[in-house]
Backbone of each chain as ProteinMPNN parsed JSONL, in Angstrom:
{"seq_chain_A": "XXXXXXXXXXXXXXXXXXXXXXXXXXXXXXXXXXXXXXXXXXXXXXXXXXXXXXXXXXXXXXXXXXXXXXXXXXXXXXXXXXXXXXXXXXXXXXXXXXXXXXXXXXXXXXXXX", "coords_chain_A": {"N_chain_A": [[67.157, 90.006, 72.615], [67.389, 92.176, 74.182], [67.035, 90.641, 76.517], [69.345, 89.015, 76.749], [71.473, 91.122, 76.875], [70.86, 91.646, 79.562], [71.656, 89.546, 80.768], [74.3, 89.041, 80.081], [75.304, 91.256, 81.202], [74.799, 90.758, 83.769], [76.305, 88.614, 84.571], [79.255, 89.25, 84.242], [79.245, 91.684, 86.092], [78.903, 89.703, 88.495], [81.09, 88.178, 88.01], [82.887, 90.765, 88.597], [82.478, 91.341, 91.032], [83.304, 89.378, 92.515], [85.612, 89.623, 92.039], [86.812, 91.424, 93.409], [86.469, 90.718, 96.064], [88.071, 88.838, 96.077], [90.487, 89.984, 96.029], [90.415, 91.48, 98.421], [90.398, 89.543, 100.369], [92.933, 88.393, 100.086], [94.812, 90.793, 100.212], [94.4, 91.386, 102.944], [95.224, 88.379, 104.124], [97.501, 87.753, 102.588], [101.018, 87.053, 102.897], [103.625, 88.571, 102.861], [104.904, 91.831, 101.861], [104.976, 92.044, 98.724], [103.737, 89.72, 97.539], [101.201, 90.87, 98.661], [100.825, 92.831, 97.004], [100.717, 91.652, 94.679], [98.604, 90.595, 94.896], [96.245, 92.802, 95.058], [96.808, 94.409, 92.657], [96.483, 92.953, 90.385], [94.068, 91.915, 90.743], [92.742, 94.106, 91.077], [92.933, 95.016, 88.822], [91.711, 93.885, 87.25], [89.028, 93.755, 88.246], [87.958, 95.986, 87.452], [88.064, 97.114, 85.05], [85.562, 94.524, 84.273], [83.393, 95.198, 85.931], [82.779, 97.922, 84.851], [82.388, 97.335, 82.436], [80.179, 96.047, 82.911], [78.776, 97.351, 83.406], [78.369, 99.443, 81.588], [77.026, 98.169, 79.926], [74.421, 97.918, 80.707], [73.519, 100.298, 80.306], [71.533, 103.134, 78.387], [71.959, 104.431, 75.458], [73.917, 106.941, 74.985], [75.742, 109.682, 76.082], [77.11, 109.041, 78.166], [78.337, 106.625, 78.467], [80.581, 107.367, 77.194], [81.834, 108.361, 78.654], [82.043, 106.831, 81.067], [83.879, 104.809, 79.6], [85.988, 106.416, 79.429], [86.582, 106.554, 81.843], [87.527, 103.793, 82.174], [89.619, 103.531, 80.629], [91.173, 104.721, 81.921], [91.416, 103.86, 84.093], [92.865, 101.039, 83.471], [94.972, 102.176, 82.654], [96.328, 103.72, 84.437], [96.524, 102.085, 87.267], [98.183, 99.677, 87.029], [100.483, 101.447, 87.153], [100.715, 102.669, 89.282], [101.423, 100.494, 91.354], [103.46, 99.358, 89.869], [104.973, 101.661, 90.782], [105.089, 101.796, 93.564], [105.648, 99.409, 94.247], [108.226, 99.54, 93.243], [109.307, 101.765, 95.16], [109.17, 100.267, 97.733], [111.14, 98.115, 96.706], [113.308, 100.035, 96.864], [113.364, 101.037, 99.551], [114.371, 99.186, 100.694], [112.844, 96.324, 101.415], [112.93, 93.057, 101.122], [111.875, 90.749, 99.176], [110.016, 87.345, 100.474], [111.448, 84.45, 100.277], [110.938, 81.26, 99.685], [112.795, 78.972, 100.118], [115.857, 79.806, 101.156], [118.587, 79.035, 100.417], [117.949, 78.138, 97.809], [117.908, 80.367, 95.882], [120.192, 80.79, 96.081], [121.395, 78.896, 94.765], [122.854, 76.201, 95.877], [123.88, 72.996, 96.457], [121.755, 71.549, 98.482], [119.36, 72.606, 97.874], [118.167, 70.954, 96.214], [115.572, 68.902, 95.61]], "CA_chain_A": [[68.329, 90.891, 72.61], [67.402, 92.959, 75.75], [67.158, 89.69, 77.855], [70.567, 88.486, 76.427], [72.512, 92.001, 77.221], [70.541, 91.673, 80.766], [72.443, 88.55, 81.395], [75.39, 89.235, 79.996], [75.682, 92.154, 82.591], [75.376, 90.403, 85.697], [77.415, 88.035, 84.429], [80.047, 90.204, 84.134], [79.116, 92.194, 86.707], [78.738, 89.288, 89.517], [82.831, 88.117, 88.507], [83.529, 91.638, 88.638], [82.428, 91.302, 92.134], [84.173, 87.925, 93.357], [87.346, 89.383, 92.053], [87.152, 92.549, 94.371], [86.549, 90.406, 97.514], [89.364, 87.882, 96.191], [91.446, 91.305, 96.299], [90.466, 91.656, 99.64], [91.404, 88.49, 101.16], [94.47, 88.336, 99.476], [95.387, 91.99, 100.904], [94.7, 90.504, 104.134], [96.009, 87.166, 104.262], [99.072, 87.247, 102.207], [102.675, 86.723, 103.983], [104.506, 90.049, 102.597], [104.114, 93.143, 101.049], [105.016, 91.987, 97.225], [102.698, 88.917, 97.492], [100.017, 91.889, 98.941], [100.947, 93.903, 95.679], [100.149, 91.463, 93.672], [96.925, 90.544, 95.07], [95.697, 93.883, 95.394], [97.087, 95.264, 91.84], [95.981, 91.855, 89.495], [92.62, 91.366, 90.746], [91.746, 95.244, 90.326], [93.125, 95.487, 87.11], [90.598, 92.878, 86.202], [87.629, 93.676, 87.997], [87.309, 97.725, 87.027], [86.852, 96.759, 83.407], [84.522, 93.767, 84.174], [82.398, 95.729, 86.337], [82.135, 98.705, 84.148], [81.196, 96.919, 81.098], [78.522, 95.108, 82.982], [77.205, 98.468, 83.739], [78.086, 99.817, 80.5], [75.678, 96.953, 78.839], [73.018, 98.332, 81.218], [73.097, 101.801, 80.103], [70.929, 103.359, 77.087], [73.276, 105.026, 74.475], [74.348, 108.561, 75.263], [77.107, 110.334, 76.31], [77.841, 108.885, 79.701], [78.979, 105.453, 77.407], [81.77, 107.894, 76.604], [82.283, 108.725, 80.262], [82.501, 105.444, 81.571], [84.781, 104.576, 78.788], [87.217, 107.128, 79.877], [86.981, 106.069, 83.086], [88.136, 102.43, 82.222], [90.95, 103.716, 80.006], [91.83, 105.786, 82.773], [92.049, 102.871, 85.467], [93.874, 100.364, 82.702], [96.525, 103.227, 82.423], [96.965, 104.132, 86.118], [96.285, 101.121, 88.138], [99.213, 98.92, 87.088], [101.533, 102.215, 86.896], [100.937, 103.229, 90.574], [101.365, 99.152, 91.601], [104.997, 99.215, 89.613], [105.862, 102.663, 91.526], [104.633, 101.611, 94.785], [106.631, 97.523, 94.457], [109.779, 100.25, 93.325], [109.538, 102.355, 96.075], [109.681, 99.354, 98.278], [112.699, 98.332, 97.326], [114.662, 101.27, 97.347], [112.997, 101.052, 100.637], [115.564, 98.077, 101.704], [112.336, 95.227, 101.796], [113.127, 92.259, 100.313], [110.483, 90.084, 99.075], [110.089, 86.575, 101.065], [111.649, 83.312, 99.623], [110.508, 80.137, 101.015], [113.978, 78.614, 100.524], [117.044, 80.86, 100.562], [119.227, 78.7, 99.796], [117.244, 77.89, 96.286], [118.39, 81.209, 95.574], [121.95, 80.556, 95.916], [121.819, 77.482, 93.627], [123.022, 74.942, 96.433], [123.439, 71.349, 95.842], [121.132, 70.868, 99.073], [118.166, 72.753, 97.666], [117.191, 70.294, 95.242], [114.817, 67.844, 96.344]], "C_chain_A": [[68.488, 91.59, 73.96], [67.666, 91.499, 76.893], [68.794, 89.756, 77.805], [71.581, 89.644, 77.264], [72.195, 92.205, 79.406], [71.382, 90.628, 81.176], [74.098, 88.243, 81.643], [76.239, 90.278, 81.103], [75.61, 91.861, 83.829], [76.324, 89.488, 85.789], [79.192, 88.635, 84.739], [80.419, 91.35, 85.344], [79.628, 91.139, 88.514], [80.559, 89.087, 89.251], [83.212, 89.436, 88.74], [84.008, 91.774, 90.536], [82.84, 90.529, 93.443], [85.362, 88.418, 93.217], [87.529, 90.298, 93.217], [86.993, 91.987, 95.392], [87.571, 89.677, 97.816], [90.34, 88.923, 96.481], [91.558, 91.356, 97.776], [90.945, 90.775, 100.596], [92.726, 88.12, 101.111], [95.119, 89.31, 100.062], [95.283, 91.792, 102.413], [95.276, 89.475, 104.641], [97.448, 86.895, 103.414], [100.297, 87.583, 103.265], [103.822, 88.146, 104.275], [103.915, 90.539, 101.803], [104.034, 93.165, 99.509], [103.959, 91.229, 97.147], [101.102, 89.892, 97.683], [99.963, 92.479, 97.785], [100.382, 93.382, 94.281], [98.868, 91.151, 93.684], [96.033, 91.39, 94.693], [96.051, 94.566, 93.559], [96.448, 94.415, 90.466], [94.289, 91.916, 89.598], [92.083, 92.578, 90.572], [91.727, 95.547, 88.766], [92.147, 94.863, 86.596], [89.062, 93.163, 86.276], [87.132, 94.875, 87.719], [86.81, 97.54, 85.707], [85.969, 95.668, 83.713], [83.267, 94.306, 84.715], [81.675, 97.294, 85.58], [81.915, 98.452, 83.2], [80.144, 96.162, 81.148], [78.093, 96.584, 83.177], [76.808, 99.169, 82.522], [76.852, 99.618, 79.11], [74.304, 97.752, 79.538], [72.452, 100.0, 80.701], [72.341, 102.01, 78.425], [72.095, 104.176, 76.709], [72.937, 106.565, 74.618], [75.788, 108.397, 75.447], [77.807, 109.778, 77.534], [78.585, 107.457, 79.501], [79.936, 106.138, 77.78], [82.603, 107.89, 77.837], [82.972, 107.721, 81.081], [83.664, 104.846, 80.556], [86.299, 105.345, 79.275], [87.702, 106.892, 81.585], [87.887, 104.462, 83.076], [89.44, 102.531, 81.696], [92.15, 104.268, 81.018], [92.562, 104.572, 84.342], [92.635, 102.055, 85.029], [94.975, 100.871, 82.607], [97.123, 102.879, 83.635], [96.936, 102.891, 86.973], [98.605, 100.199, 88.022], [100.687, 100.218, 87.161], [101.792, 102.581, 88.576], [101.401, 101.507, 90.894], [102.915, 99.398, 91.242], [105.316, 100.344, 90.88], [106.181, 102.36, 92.843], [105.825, 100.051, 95.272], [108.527, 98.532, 94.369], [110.311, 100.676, 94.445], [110.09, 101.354, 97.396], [110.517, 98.825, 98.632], [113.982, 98.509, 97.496], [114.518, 101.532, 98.927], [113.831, 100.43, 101.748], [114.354, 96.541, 102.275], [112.677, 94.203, 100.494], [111.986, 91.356, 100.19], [110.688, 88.725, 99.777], [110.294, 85.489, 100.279], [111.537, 81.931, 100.352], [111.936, 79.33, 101.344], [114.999, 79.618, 100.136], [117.723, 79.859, 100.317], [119.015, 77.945, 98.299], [118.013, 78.822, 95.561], [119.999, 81.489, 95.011], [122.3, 79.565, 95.009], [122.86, 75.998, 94.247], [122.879, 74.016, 96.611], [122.422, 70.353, 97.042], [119.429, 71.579, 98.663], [117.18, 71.912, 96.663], [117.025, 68.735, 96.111], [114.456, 66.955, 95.196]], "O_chain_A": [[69.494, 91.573, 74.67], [68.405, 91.499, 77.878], [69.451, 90.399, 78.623], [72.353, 89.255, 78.14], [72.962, 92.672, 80.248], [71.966, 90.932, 82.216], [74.799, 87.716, 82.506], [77.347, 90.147, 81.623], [76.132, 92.424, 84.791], [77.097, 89.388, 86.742], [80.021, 88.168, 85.52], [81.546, 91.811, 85.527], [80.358, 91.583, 89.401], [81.34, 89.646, 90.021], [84.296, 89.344, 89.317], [85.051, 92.069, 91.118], [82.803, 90.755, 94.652], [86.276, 88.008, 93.932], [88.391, 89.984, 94.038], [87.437, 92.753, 96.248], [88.095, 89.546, 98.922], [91.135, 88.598, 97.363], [92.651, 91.285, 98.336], [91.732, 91.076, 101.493], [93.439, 87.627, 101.985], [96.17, 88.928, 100.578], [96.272, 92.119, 103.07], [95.898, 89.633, 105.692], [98.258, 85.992, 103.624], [100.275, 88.318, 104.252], [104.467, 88.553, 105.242], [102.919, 90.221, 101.154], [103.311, 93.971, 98.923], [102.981, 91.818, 96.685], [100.098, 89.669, 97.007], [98.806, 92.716, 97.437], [99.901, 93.962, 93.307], [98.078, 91.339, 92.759], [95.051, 91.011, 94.054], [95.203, 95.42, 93.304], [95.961, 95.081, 89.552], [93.493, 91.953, 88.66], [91.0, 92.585, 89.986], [90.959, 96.035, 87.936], [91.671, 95.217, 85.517], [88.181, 93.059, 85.423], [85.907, 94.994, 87.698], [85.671, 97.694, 85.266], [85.014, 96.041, 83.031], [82.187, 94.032, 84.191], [80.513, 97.687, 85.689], [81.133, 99.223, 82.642], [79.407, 95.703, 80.276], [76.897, 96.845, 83.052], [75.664, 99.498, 82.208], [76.283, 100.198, 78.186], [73.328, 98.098, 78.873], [71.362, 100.571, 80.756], [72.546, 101.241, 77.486], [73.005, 104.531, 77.459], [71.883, 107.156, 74.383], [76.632, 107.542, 75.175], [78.967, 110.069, 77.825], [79.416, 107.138, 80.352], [80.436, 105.719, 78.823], [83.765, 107.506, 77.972], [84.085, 107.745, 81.606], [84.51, 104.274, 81.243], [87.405, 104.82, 79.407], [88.754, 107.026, 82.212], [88.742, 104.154, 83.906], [90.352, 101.82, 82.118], [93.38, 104.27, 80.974], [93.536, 104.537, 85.093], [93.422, 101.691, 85.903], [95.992, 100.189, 82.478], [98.037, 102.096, 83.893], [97.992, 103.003, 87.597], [99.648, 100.262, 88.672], [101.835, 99.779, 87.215], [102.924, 102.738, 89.033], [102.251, 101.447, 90.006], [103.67, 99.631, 92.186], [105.871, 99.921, 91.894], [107.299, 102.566, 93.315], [106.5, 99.838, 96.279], [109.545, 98.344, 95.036], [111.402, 100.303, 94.876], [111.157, 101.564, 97.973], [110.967, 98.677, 99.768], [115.014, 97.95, 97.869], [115.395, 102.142, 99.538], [114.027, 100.72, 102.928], [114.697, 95.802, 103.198], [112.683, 94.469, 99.292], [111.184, 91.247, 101.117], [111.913, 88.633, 99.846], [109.408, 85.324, 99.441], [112.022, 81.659, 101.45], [112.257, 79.053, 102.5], [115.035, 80.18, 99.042], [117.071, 79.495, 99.338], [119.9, 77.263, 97.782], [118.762, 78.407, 94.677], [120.605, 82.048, 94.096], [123.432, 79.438, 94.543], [123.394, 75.119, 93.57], [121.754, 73.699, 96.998], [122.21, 69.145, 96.938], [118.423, 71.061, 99.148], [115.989, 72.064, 96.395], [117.719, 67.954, 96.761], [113.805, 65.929, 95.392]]}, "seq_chain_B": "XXXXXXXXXXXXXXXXXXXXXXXXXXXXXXXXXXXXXXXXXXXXXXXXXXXXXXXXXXXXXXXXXXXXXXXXXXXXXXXXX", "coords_chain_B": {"N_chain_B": [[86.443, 96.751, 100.673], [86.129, 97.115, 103.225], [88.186, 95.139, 104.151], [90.173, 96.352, 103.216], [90.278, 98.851, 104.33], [91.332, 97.803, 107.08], [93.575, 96.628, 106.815], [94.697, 99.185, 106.09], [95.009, 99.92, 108.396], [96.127, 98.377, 110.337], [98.668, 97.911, 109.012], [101.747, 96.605, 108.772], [104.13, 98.447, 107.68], [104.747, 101.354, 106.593], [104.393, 101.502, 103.615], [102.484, 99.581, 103.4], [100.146, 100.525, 103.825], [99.994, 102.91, 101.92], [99.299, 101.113, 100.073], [96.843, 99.954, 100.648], [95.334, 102.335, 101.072], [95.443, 102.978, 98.274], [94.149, 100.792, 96.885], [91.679, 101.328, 98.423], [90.837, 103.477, 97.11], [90.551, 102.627, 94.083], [88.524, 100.863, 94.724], [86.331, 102.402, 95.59], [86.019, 104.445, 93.311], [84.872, 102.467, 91.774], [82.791, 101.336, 93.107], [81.353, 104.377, 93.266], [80.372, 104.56, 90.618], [78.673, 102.481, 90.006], [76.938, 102.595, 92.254], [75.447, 105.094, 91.389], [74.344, 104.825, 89.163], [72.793, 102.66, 90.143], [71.202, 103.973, 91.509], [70.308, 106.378, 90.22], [71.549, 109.222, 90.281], [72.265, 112.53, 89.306], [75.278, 113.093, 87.062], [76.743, 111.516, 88.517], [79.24, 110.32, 87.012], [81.092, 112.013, 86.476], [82.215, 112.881, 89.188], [83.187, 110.403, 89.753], [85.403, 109.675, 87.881], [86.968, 112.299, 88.411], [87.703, 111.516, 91.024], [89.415, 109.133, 90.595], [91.965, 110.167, 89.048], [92.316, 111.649, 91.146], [93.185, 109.69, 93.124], [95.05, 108.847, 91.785], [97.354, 110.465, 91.176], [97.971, 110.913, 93.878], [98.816, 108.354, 94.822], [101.029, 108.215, 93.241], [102.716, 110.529, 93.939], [103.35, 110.135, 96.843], [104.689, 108.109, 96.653], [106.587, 108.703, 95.318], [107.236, 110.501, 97.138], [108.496, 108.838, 99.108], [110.611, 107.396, 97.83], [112.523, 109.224, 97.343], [113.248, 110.297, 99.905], [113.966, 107.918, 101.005], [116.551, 107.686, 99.488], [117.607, 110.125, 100.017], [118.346, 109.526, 102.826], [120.123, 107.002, 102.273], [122.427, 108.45, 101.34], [123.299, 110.303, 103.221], [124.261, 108.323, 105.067], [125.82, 107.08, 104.155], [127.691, 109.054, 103.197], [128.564, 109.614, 106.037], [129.868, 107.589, 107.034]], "CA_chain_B": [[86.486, 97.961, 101.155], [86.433, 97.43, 104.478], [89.117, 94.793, 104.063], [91.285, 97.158, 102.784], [90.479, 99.574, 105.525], [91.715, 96.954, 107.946], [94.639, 96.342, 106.362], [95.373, 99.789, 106.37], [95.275, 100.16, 109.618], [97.17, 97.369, 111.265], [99.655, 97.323, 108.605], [103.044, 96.734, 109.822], [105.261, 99.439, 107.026], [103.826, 102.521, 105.575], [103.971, 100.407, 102.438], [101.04, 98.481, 103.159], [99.046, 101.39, 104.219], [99.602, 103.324, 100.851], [98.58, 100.128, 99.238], [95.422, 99.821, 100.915], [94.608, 103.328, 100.033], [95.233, 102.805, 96.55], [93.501, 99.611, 96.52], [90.52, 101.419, 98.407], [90.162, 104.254, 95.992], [90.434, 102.14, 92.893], [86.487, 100.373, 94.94], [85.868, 104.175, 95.879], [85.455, 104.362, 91.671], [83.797, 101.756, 91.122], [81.398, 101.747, 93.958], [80.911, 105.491, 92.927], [79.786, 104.155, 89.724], [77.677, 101.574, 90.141], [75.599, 103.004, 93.537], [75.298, 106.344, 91.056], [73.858, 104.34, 88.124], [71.189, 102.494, 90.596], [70.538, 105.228, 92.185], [69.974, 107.089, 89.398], [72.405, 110.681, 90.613], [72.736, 113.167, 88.169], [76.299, 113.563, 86.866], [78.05, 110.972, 89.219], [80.561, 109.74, 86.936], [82.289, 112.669, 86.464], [82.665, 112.641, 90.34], [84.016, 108.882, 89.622], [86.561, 110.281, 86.983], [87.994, 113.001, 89.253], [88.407, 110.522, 92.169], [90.191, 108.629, 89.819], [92.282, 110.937, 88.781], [93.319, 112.503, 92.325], [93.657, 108.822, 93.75], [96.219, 108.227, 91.201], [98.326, 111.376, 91.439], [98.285, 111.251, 95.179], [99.524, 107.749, 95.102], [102.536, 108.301, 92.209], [103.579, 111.443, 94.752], [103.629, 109.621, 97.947], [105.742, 106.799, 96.047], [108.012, 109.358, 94.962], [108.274, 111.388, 98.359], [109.114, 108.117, 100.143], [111.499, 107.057, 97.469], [113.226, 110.231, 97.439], [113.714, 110.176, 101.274], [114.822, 107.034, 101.127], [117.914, 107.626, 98.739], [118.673, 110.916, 100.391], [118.925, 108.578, 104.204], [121.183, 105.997, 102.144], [123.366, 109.086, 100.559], [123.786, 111.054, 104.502], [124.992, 107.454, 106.03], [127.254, 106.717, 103.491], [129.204, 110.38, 103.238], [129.143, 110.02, 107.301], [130.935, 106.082, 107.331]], "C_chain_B": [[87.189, 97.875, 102.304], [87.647, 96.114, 105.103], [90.645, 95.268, 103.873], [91.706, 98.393, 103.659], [91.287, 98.935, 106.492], [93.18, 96.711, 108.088], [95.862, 97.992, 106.318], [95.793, 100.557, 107.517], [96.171, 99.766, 110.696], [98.161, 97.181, 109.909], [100.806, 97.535, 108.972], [104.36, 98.2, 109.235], [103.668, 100.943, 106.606], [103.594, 102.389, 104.406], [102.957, 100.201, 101.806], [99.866, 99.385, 103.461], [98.57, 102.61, 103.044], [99.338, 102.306, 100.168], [97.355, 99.858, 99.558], [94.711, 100.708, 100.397], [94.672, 102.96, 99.186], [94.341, 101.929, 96.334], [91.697, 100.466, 96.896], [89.748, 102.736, 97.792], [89.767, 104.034, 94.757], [88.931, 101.965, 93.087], [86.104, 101.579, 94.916], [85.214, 104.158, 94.256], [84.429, 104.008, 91.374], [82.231, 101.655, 91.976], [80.308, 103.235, 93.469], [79.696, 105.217, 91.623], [79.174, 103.466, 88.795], [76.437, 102.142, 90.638], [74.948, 104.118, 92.57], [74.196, 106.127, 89.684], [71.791, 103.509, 88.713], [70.3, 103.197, 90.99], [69.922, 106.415, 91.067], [70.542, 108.871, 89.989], [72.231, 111.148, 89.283], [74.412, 113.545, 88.281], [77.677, 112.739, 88.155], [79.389, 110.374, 88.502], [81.477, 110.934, 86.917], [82.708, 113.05, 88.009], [83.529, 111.498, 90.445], [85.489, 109.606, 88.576], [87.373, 111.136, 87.897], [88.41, 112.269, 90.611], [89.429, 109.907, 91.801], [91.679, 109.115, 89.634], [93.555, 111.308, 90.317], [93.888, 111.104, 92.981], [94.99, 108.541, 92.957], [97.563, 109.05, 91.335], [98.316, 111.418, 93.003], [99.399, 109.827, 95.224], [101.206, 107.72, 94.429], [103.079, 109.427, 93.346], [103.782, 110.943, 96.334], [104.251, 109.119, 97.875], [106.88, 107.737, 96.057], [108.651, 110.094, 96.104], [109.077, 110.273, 99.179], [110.415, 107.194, 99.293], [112.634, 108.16, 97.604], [114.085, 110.358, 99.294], [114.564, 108.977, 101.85], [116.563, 106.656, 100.627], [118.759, 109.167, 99.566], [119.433, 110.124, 102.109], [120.461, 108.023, 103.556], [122.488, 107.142, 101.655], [123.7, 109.923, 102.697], [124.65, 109.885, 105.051], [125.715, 107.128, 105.579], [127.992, 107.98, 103.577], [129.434, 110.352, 105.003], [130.363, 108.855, 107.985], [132.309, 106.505, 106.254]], "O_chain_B": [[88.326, 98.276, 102.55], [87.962, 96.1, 106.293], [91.748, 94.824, 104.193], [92.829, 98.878, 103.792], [92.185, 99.7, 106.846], [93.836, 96.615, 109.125], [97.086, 98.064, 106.428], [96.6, 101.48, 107.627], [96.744, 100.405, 111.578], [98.455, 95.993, 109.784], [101.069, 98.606, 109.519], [105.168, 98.768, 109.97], [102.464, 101.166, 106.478], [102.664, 103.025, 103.911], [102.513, 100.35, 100.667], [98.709, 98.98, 103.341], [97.467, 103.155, 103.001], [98.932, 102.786, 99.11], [96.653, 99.46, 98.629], [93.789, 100.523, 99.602], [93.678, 102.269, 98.965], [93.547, 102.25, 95.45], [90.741, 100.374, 96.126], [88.553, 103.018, 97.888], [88.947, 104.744, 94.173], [88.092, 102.447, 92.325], [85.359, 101.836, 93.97], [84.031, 103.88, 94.063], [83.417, 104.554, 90.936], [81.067, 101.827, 91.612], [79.084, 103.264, 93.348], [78.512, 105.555, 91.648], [79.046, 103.54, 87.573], [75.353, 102.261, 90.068], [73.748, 104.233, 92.822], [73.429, 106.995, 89.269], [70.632, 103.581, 88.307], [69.071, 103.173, 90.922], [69.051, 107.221, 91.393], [69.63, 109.696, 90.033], [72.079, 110.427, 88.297], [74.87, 114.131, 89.262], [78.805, 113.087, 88.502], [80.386, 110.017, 89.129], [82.621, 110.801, 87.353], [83.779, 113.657, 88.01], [84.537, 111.548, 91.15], [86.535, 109.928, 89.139], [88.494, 110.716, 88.181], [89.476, 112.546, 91.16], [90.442, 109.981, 92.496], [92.571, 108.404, 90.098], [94.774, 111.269, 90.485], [95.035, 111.198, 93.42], [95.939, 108.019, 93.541], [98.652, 108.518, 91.551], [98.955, 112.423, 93.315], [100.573, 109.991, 95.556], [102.237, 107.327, 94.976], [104.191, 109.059, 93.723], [104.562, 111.648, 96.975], [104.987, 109.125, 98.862], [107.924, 107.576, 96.689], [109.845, 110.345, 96.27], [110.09, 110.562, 99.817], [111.117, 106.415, 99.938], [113.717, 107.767, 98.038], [115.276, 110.475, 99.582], [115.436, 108.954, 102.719], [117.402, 105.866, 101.061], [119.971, 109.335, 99.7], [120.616, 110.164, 102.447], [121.571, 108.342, 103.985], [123.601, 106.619, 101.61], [124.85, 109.672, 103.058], [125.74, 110.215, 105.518], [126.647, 106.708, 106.266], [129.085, 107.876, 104.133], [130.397, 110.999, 105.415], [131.234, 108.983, 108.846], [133.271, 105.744, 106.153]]}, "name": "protein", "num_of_chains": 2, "seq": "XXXXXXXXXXXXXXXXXXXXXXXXXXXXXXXXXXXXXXXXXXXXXXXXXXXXXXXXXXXXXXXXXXXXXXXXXXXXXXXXXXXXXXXXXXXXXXXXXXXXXXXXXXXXXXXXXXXXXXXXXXXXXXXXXXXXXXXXXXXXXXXXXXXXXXXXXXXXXXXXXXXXXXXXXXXXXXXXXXXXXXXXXXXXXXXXXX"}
């Protein structure tokens, strides 16, 4: 049982930790700022709960369970809410997001390939 | 982290530079409360919780001052055309 919840937590723990660097390359290497938004707003949403229920598994049962719990509820809430505000603000800002073909957009009889 | 630092440094809008913050307070968290767990701290999550917390209300009011500024610009250049 103890091995099992030992494994299960790095498990858990190590994707928690591939997603936050995939975050990072993605916030670096993407093209524009929506493509950045989503990099940066997807891959945390995923790895705050994966990494705190690998730690959660590691902890003995008390009160700080509770703690960490409120912390995850707390970054499931807020994370994707600041991400919408932030893509809004944008663009009321006047950026438009990047389309590889504009004229796709328009529905012109030379965009289809 | 320090990807996100990077990013908010050379980024080209002010945009991308409140997105980095955000992005590098969300690790700020979690780093907090991991290193705090190996380390054995007393009482670091509730340091992780109020980071939390202020990272999120700083970023919803930065959103809103630069949306706000932005609609009063588009409302001055239109009553002046």
């Amino acid at each position: 049982m103890n091995l099992l919840l030992e494994w299960t937590s790095a498990v858990f723990l190590l994707t928690g930790g591939f997603l936050c660097i995939t975050g990072g390359v993605g916030l670096l290497r993407m093209p524009d700022f929506f493509s950045r938004v989503h990099a940066a707003g997807v891959t945390e949403t995923l790895a705050a709960p994966l990494l705190l229920c690998g730690l959660m598994l590691r902890m003995e049962w008390s009160l700080e369970i509770v703690k960490v719990l409120m912390i995850l509820v707390f970054i499931l809430a807020t994370n994707p809410t600041a991400t919408q505000a932030m893509a809004k603000a944008t663009l009321t800002g006047g950026q438009r997001p990047l389309v590889a073909d504009p004229e796709a957009r328009e529905g012109g009889p030379s965009s289809k390939s | 982290m320090g990807m996100a630092l990077v990013r908010a440094f050379l980024g080209p809008t002010e945009y991308d530079r409140m997105l980095a913050a955000n992005s590098f307070g969300t690790k700020t968290v979690l780093l907090i409360a991991l290193g705090g767990h190996a380390l054995s701290w007393h009482s670091y999550l509730d340091v992780a919780l109020l980071y939390a917390m202020i990272n999120f209300i700083g970023t919803i009011a930065v959103m809103r001052f630069f949306e706000n500024r932005n609609q009063s610009e588009k409302q001055e250049s239109g009553g002046a055309s």
